[in-house]
N, C-alpha and C positions, 0 to 999 in steps of 0.2 A: 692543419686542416683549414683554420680561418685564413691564411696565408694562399693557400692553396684557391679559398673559396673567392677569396678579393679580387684575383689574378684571374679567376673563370668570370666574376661580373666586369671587372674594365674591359676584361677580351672582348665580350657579347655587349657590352655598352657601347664601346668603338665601334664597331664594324656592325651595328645596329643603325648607330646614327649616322652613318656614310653611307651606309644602304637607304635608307630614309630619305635623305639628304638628293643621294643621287634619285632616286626615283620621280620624286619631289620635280628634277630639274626637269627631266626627261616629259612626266607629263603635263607639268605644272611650270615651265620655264619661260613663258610669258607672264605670269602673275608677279604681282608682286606680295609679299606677306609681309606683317606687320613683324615688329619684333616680338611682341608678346607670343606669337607663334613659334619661335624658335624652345622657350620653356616647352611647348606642347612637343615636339620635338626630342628634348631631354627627358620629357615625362617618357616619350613611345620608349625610347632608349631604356631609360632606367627600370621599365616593368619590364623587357625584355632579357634586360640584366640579370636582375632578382629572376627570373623565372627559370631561363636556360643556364644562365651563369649561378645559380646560389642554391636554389629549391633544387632543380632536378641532380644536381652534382650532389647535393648535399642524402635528400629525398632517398636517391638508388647507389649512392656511392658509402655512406658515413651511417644513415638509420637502420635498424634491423627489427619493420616492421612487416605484417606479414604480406604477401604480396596484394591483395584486393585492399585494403590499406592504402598499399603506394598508387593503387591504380585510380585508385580514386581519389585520392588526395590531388595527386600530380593531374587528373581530368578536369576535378572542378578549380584547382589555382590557374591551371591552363587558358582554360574557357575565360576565366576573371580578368586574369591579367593579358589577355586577350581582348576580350568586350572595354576593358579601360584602353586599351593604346588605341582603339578605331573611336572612342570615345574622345579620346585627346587627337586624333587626325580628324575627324569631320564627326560633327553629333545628329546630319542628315544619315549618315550611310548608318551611325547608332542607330537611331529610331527605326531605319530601313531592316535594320540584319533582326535587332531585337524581339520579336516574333518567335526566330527559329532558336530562340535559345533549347528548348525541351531537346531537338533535335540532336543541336551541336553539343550537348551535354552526352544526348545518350552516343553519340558516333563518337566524341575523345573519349570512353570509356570502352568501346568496344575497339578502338584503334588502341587504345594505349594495351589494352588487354594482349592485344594481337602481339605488339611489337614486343613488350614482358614475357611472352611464352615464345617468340622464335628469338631473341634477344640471348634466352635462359638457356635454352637447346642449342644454338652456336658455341654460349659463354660453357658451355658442359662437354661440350666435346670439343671443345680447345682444351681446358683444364683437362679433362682425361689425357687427351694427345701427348700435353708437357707431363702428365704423371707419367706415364707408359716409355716415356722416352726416359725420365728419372731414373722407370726401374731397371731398365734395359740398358743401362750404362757400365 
């Protein structure tokens, strides 16, 4: 499992800060940034890491808590570690978004909500499908 977990944050660390990286060049490719900027950079990366890569693999794959639990858990580290990486990219568009926090709080809990229960109903009728075929053998 920690194996597993380490291998799902370098995934989402990499291909976080390429994404980053490249976006960066695309609208930002006249500027210049200092180096202290590139830590800001590793910080976007490594919350994004821990989040997609550690929490939610760990969260919906390894915990057996009950479901409003995970939805809520997984809503408000979401939003956190969210509000930190736009925190670590510009602390104008922070103060800018930070307002709508009430908002973006209650829509990743009614989105995570969502994708939990049609996530659950797919993942259930796959498993039946592979039982049915088991028995049918």
């Amino acid at each position: 499992m920690i194996k597993q977990l380490r291998h799902s944050f370098f995934q989402v660390f990499t291909v976080t800060f390429v994404w980053v990286t490249l976006l960066l060049t695309i609208f930002f490719g006249k500027q210049t940034i200092t180096i202290y900027y590139l830590w800001n950079l590793i910080g976007i990366s490594a919350s994004c890491g821990v989040m997609f890569g550690v929490v939610y693999s760990g969260l919906w794959n390894y915990l057996t808590l009950k479901p409003i639990w995970n939805v809520l858990i997984s809503s408000v580290l979401n939003i956190s570690f969210g509000l930190i990486s736009v925190y670590l990219f510009s602390i104008d568009m922070f103060t800018f978004i930070l307002p709508w926090l009430p908002g973006m709080l209650l829509l990743s809990v009614l989105l995570h909500s969502l994708v939990f229960y049609v996530y659950g109903k797919i993942d259930a009728k796959k498993q039946s499908r592979e039982l049915n075929e088991l028995i049918n053998k």
